[in-house]
Chimera marker file (.cmm) of the C-alpha trace (Angstrom):
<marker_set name="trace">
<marker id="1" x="-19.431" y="12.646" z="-35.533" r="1" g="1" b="0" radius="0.5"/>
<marker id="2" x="-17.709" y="10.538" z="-38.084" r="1" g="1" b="0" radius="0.5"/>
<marker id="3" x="-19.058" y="6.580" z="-39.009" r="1" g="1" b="0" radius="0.5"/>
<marker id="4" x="-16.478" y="4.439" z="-38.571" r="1" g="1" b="0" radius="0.5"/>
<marker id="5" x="-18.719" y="1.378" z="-39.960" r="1" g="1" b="0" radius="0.5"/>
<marker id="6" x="-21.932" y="0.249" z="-42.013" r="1" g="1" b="0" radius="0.5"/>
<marker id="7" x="-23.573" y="-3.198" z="-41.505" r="1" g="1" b="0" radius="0.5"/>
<marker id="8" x="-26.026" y="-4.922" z="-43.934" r="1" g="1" b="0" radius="0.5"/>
<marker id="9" x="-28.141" y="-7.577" z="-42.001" r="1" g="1" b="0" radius="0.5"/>
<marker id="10" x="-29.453" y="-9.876" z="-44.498" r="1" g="1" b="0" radius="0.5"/>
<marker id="11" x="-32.355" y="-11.829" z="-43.001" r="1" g="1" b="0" radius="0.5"/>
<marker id="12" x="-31.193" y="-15.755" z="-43.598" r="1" g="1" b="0" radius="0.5"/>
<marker id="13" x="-33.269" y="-18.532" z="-44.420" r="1" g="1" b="0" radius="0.5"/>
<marker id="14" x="-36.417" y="-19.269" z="-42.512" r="1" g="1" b="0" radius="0.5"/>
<marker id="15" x="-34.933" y="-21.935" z="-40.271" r="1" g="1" b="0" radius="0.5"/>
<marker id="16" x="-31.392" y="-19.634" z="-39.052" r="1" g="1" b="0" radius="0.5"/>
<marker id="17" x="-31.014" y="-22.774" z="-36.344" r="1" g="1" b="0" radius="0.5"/>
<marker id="18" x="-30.166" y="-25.201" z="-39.492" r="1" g="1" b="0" radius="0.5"/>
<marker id="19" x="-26.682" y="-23.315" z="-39.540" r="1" g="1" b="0" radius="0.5"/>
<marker id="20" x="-24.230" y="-25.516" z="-37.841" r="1" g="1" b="0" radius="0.5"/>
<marker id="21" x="-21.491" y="-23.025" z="-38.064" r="1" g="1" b="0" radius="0.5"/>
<marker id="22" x="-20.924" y="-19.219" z="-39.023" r="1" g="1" b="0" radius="0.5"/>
<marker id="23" x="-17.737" y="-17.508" z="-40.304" r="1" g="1" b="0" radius="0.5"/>
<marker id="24" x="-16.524" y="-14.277" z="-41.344" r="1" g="1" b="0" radius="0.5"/>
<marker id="25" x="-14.425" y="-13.583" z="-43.956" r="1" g="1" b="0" radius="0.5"/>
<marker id="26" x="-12.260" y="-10.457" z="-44.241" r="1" g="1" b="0" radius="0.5"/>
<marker id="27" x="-12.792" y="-8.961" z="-47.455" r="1" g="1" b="0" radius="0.5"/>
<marker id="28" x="-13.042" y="-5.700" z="-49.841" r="1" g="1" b="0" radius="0.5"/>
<marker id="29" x="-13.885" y="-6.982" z="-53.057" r="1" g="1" b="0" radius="0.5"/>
<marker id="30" x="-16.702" y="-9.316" z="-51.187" r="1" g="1" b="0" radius="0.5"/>
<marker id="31" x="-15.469" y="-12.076" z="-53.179" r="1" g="1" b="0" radius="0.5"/>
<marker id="32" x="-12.279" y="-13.461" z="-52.247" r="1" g="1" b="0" radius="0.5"/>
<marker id="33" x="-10.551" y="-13.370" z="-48.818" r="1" g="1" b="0" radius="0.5"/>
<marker id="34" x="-8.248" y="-10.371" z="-49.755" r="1" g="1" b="0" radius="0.5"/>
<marker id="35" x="-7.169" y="-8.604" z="-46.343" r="1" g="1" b="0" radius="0.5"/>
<marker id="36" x="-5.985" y="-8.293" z="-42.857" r="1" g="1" b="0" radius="0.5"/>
<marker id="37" x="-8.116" y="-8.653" z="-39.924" r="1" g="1" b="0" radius="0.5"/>
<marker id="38" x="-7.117" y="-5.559" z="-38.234" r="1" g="1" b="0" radius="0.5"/>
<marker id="39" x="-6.942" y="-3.218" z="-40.977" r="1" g="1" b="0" radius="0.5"/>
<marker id="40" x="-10.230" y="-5.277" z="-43.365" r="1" g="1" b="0" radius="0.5"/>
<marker id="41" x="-12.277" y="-2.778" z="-44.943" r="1" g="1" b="0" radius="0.5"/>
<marker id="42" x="-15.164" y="-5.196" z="-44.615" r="1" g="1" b="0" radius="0.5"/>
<marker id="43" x="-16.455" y="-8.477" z="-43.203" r="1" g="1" b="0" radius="0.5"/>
<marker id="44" x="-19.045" y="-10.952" z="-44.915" r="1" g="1" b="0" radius="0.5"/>
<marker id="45" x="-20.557" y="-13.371" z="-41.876" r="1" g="1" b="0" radius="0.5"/>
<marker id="46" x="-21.809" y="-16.344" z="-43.574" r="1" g="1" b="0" radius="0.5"/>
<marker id="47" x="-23.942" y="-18.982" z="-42.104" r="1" g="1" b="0" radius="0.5"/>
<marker id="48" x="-23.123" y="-23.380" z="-43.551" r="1" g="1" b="0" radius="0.5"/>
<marker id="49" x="-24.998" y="-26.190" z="-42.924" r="1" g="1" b="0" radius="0.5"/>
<marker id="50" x="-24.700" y="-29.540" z="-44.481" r="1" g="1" b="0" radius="0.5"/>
<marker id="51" x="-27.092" y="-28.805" z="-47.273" r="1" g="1" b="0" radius="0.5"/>
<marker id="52" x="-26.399" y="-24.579" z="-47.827" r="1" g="1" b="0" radius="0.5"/>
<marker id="53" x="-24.958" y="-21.470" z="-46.778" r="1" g="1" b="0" radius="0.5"/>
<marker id="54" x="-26.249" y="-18.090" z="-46.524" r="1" g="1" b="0" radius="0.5"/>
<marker id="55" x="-24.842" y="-14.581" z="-46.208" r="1" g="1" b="0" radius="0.5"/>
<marker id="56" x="-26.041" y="-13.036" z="-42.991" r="1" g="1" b="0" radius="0.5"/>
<marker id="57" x="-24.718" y="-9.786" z="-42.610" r="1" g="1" b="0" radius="0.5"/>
<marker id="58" x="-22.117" y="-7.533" z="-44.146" r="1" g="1" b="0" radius="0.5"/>
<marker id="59" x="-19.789" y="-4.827" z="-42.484" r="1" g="1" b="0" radius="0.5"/>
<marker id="60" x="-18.063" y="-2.482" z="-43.999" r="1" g="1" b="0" radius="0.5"/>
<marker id="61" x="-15.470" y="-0.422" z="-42.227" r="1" g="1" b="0" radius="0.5"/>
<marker id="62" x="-14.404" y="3.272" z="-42.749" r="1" g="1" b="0" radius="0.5"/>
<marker id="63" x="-11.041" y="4.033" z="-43.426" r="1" g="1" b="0" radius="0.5"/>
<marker id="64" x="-10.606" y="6.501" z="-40.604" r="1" g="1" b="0" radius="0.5"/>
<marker id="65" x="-11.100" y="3.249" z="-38.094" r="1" g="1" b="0" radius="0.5"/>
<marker id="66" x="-7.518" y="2.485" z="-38.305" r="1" g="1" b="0" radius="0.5"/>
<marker id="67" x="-7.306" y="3.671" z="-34.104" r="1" g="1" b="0" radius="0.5"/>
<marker id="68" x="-5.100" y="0.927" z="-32.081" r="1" g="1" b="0" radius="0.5"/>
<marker id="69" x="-8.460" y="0.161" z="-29.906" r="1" g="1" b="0" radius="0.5"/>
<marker id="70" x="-10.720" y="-0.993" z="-33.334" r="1" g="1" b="0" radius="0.5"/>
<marker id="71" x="-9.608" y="-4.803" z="-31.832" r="1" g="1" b="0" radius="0.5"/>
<marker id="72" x="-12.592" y="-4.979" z="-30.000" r="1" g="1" b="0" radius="0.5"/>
<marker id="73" x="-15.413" y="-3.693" z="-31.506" r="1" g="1" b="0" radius="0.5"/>
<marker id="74" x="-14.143" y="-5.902" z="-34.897" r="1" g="1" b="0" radius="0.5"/>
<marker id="75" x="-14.552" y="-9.240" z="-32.531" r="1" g="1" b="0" radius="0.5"/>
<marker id="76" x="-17.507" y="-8.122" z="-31.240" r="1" g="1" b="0" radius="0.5"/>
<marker id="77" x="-18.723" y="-7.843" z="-34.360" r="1" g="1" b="0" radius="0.5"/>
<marker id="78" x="-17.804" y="-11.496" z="-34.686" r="1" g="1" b="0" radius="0.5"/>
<marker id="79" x="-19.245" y="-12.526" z="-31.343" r="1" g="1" b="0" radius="0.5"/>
<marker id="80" x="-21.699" y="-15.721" z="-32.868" r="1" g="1" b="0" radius="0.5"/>
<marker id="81" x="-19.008" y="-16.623" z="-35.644" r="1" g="1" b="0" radius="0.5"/>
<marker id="82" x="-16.732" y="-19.536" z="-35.170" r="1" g="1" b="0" radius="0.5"/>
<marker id="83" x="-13.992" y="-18.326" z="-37.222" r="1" g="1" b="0" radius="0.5"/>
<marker id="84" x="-12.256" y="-15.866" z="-39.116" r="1" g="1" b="0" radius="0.5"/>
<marker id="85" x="-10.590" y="-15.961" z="-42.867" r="1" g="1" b="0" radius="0.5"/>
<marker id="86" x="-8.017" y="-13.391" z="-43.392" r="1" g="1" b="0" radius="0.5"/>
<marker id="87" x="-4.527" y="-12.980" z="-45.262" r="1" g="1" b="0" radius="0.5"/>
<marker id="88" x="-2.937" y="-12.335" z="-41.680" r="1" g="1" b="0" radius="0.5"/>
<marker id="89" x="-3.739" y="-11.539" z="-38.226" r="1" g="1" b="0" radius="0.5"/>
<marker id="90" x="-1.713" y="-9.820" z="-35.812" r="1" g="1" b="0" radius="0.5"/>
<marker id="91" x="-0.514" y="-12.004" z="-32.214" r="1" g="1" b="0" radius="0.5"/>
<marker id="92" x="-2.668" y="-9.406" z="-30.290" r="1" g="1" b="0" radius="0.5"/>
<marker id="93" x="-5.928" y="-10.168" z="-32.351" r="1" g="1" b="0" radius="0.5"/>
<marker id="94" x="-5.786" y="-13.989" z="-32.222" r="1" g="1" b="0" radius="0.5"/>
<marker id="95" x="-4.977" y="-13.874" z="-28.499" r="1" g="1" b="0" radius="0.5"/>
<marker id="96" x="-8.496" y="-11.945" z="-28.815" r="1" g="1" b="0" radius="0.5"/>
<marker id="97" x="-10.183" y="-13.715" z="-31.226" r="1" g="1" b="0" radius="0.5"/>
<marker id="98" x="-9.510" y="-17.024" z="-29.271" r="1" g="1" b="0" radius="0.5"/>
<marker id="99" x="-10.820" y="-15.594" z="-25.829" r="1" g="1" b="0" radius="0.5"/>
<marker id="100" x="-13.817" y="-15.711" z="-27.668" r="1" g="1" b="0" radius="0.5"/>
<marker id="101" x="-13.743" y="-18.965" z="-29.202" r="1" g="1" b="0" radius="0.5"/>
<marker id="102" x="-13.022" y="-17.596" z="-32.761" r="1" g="1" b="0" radius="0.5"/>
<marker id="103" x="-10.492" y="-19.527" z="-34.558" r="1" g="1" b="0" radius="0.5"/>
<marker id="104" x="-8.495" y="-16.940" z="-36.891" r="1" g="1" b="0" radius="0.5"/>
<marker id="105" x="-7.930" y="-18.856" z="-40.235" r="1" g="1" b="0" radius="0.5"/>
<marker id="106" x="-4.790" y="-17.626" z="-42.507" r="1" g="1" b="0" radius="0.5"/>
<marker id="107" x="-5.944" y="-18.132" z="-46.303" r="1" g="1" b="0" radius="0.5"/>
<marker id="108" x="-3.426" y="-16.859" z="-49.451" r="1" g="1" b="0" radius="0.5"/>
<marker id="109" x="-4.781" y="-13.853" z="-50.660" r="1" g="1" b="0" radius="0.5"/>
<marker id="110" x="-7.490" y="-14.030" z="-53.497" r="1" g="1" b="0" radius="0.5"/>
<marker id="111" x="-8.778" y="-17.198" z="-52.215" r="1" g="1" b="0" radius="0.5"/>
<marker id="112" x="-12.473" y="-17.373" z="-53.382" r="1" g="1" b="0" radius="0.5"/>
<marker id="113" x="-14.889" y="-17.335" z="-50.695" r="1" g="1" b="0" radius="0.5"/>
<marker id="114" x="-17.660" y="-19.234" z="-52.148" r="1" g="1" b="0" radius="0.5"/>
<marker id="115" x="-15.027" y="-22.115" z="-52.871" r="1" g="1" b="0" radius="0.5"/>
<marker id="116" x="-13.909" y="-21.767" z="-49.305" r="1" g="1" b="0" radius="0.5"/>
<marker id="117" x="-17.853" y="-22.545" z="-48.127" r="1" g="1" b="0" radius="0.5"/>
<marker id="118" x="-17.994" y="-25.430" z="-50.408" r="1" g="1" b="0" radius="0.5"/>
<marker id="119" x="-15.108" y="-27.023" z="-49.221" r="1" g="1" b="0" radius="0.5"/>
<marker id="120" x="-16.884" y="-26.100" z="-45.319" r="1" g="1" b="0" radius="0.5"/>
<marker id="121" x="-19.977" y="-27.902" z="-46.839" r="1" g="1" b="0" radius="0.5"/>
<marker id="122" x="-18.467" y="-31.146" z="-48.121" r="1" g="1" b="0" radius="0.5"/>
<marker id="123" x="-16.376" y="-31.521" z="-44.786" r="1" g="1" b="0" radius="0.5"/>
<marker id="124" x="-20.041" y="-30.904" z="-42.354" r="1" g="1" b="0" radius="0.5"/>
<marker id="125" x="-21.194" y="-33.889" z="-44.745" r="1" g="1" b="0" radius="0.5"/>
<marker id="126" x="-18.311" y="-35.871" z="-44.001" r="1" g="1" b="0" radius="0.5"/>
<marker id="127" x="-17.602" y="-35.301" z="-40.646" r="1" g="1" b="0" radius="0.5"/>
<marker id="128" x="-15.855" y="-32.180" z="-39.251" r="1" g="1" b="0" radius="0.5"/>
<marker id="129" x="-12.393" y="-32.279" z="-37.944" r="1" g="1" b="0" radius="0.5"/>
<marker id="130" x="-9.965" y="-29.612" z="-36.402" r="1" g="1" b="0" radius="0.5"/>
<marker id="131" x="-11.438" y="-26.334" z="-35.670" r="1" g="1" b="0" radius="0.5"/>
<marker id="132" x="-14.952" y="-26.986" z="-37.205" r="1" g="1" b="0" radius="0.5"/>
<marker id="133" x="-15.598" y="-30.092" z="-35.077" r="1" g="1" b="0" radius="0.5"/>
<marker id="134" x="-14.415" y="-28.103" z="-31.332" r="1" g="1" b="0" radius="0.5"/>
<marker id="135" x="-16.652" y="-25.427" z="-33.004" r="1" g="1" b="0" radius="0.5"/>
<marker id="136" x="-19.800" y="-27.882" z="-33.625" r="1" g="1" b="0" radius="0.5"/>
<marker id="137" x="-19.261" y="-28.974" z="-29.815" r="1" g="1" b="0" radius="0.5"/>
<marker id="138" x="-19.150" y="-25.791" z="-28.677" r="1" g="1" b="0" radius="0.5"/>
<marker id="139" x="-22.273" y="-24.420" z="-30.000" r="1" g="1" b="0" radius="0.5"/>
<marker id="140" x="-23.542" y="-28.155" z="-28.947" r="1" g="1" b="0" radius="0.5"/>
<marker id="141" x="-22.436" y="-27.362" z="-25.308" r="1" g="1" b="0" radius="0.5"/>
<marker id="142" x="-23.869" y="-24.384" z="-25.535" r="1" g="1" b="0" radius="0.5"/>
<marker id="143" x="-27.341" y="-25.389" z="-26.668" r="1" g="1" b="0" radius="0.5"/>
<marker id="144" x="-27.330" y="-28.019" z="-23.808" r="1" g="1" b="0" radius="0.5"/>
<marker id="145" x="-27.167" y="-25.141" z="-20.860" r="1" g="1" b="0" radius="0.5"/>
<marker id="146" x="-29.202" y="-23.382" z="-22.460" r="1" g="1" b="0" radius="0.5"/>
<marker id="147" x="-31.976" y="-26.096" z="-22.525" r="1" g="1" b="0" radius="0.5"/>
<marker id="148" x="-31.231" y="-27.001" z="-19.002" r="1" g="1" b="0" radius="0.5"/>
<marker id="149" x="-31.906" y="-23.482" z="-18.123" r="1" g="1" b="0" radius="0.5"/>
<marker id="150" x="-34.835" y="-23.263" z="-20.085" r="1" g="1" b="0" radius="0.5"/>
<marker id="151" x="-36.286" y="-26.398" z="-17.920" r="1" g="1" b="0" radius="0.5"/>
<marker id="152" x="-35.065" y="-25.364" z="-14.770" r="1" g="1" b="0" radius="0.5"/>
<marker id="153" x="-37.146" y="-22.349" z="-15.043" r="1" g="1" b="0" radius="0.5"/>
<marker id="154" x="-40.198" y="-24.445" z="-16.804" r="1" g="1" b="0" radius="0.5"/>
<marker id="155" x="-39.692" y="-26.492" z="-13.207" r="1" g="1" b="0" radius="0.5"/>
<marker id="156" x="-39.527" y="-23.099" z="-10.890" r="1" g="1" b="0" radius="0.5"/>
<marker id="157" x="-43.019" y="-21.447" z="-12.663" r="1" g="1" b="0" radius="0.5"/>
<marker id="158" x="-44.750" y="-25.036" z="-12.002" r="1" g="1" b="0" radius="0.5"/>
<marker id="159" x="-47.028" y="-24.805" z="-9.209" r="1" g="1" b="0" radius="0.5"/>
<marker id="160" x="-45.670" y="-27.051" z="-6.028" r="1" g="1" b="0" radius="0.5"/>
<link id1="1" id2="2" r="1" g="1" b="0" radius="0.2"/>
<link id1="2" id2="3" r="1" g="1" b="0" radius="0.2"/>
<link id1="3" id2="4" r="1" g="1" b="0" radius="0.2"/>
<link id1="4" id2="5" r="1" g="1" b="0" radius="0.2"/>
<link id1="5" id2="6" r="1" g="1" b="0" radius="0.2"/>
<link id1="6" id2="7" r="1" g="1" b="0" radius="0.2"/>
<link id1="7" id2="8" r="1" g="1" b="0" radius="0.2"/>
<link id1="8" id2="9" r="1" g="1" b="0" radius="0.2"/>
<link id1="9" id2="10" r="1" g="1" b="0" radius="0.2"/>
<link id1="10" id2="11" r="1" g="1" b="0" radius="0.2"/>
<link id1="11" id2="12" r="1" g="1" b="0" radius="0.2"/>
<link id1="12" id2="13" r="1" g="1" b="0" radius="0.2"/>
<link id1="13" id2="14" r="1" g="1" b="0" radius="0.2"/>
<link id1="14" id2="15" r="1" g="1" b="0" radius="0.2"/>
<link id1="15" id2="16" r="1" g="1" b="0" radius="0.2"/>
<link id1="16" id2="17" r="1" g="1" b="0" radius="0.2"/>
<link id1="17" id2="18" r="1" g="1" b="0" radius="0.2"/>
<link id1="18" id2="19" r="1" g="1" b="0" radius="0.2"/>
<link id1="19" id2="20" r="1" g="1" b="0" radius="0.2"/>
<link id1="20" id2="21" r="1" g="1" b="0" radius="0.2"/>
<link id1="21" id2="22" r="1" g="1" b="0" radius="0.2"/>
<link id1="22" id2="23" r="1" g="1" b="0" radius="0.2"/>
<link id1="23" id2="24" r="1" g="1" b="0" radius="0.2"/>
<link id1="24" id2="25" r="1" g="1" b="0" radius="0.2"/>
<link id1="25" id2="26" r="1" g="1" b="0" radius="0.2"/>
<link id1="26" id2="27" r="1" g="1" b="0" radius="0.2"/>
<link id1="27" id2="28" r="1" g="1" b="0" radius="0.2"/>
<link id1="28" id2="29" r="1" g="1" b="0" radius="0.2"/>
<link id1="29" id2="30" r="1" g="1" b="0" radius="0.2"/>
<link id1="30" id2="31" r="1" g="1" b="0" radius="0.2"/>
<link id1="31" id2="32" r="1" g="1" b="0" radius="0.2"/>
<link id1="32" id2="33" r="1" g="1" b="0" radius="0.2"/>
<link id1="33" id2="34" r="1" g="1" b="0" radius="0.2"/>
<link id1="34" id2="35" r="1" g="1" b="0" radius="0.2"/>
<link id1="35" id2="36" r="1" g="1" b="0" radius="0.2"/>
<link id1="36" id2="37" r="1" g="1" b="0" radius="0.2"/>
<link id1="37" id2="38" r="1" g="1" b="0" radius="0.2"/>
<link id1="38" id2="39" r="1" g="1" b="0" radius="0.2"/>
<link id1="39" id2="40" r="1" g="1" b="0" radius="0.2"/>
<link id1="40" id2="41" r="1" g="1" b="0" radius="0.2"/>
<link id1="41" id2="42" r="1" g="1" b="0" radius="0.2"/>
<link id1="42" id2="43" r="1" g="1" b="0" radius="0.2"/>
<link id1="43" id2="44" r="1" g="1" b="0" radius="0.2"/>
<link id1="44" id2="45" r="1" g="1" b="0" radius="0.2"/>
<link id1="45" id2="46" r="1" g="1" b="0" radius="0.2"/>
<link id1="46" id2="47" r="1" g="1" b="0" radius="0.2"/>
<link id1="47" id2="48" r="1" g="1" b="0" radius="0.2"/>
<link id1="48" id2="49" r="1" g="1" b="0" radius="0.2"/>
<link id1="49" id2="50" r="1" g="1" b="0" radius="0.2"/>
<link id1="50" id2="51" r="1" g="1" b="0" radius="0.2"/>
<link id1="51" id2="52" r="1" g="1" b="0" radius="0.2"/>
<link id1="52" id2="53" r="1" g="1" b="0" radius="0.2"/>
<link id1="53" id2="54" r="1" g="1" b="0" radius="0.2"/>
<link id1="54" id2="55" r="1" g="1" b="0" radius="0.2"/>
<link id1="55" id2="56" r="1" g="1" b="0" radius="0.2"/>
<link id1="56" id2="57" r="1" g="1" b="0" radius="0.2"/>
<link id1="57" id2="58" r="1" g="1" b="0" radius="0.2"/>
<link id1="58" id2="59" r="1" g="1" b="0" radius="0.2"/>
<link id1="59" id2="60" r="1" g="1" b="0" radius="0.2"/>
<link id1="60" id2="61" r="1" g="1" b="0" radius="0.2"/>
<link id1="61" id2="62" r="1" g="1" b="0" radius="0.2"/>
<link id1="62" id2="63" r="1" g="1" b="0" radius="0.2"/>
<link id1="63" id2="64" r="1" g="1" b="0" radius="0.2"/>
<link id1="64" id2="65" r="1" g="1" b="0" radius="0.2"/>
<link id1="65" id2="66" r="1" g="1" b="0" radius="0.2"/>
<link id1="66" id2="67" r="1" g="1" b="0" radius="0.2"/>
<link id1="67" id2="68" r="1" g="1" b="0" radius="0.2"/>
<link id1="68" id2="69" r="1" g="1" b="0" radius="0.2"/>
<link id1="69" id2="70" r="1" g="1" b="0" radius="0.2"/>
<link id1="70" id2="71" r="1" g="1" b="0" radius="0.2"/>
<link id1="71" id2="72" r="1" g="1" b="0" radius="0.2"/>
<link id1="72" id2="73" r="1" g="1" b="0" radius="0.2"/>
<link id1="73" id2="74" r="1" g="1" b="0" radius="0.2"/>
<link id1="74" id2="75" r="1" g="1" b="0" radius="0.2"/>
<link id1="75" id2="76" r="1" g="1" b="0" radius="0.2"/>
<link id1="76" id2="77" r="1" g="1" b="0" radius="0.2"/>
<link id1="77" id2="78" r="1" g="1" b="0" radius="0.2"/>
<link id1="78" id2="79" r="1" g="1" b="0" radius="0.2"/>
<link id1="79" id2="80" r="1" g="1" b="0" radius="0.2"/>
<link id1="80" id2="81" r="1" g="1" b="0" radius="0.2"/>
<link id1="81" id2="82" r="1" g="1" b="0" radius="0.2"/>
<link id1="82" id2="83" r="1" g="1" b="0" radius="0.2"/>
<link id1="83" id2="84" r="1" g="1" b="0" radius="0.2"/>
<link id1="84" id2="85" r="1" g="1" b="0" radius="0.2"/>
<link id1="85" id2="86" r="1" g="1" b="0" radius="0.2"/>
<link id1="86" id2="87" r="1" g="1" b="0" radius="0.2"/>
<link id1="87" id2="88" r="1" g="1" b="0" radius="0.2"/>
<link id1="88" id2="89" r="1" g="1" b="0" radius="0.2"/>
<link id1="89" id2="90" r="1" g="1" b="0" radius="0.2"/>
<link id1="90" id2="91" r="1" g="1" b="0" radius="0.2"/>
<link id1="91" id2="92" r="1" g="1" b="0" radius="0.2"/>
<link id1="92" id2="93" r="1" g="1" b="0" radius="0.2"/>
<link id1="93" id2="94" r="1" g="1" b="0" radius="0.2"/>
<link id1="94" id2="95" r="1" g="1" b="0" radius="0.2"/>
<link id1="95" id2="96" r="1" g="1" b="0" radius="0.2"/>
<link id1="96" id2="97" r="1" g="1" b="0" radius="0.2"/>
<link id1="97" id2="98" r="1" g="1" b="0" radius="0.2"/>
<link id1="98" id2="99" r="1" g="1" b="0" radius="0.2"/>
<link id1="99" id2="100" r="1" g="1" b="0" radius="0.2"/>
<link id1="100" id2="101" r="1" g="1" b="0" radius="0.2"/>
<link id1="101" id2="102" r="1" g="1" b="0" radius="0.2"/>
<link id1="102" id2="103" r="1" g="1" b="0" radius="0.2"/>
<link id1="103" id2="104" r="1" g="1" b="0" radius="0.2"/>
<link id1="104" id2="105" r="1" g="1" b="0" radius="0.2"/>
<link id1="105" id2="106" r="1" g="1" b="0" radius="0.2"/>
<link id1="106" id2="107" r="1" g="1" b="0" radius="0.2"/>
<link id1="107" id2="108" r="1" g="1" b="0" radius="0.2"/>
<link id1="108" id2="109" r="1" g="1" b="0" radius="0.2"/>
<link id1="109" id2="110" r="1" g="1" b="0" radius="0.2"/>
<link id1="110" id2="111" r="1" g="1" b="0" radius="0.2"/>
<link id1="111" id2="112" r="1" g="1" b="0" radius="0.2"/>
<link id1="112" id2="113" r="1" g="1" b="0" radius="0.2"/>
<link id1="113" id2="114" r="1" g="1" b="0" radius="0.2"/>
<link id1="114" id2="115" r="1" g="1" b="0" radius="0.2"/>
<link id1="115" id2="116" r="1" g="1" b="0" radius="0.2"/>
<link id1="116" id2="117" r="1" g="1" b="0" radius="0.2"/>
<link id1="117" id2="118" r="1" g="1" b="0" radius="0.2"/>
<link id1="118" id2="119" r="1" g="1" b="0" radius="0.2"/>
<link id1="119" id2="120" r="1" g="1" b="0" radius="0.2"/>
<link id1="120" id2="121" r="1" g="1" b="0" radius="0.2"/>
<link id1="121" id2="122" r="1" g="1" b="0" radius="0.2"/>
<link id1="122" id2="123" r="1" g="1" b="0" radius="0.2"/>
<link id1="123" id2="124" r="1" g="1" b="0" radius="0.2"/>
<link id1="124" id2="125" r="1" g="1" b="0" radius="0.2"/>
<link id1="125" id2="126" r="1" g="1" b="0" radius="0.2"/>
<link id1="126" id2="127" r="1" g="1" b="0" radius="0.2"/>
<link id1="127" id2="128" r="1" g="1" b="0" radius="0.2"/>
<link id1="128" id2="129" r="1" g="1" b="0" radius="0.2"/>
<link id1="129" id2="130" r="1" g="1" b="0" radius="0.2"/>
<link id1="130" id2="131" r="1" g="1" b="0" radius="0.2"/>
<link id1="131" id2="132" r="1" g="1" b="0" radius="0.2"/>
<link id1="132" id2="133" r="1" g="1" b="0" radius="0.2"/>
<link id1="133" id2="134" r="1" g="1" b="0" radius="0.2"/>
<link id1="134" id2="135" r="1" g="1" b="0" radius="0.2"/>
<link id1="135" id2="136" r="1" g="1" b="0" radius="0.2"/>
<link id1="136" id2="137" r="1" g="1" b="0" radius="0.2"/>
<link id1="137" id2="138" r="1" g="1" b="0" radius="0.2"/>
<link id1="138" id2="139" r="1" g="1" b="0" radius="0.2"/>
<link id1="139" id2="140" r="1" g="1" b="0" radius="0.2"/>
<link id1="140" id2="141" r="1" g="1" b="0" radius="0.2"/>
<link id1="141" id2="142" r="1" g="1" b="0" radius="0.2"/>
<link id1="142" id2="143" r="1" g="1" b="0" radius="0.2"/>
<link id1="143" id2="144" r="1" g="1" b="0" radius="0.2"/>
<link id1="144" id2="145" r="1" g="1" b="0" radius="0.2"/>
<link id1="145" id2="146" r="1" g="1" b="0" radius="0.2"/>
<link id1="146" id2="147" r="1" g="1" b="0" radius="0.2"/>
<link id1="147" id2="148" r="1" g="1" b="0" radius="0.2"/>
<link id1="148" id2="149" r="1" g="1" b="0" radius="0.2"/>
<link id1="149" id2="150" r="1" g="1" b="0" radius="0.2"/>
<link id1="150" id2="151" r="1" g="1" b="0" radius="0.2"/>
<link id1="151" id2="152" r="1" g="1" b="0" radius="0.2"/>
<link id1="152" id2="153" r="1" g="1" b="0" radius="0.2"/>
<link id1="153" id2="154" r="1" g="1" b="0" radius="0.2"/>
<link id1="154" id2="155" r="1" g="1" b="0" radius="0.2"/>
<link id1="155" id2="156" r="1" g="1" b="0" radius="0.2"/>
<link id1="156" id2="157" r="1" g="1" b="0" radius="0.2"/>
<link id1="157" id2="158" r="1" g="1" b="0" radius="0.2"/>
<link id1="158" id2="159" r="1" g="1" b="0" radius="0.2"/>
<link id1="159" id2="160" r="1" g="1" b="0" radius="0.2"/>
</marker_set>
């Protein structure tokens, strides 16, 4: 039985919910965004809020895993992440990524990562727009059932 991948789970900061977003970044050189999504040899997952970002978790992919059916485990590997940096994406993988509310992001190649959070930073400060603002109301949706489901069953275990 070959491995077809290694992950690194870095434990974030004490308060994870602070993160307003989190995005991957296709990368070998885990410093600039330097590959493809389908064929990346690895995949930081950062998480950015308005005052810091962290690195959560790092993949790294074997070389073997080039198989036509890799699509998705890779976005499942993705599933909390918002978006995606890469150097290009194939039509079949952002038909994918956006099922799952992933927003693929084309970036030259070499483009420095950390630069790439900074600029996420400063726009969270400002005021998101584009894809980081649908992805902030997303997660904001999301939180919303989730409390509503936490209460409804709060209200079902009360005694009548």
């Amino acid at each position: 039985m070959s491995i077809n991948k290694r992950r690194l789970h870095v434990e974030p900061s004490p308060d994870a919910s602070s993160f307003k977003v989190k995005v991957a970044f296709a990368t070998h050189d885990r410093q600039t965004v330097d590959q493809h999504f389908g064929s990346s040899l690895g995949m930081l997952i950062y998480g950015i809020s308005e005052q810091d970002w962290h690195l959560i978790e790092a993949i790294e992919y074997s070389v073997s895993d080039r198989v036509h059916d890799k699509l998705p485990s890779r976005i499942n590997d993705l599933a909390e992440c918002s978006a995606v940096f890469c150097n290009a994406c194939g039509a079949a993988a952002i038909r994918q990524l956006i099922e799952q509310n992933i927003q693929p992001i084309k970036v030259r190649e070499g483009y420095d990562i950390h630069q790439l959070l900074s600029e996420m930073q400063q726009e969270l400060q400002q005021g998101p727009s584009g894809w980081l603002a649908r992805a902030m109301k997303q997660r904001e949706d999301v939180q919303t059932a989730e409390n509503s489901q936490q209460r409804l069953s709060q209200l079902m275990d009360e005694e009548w």
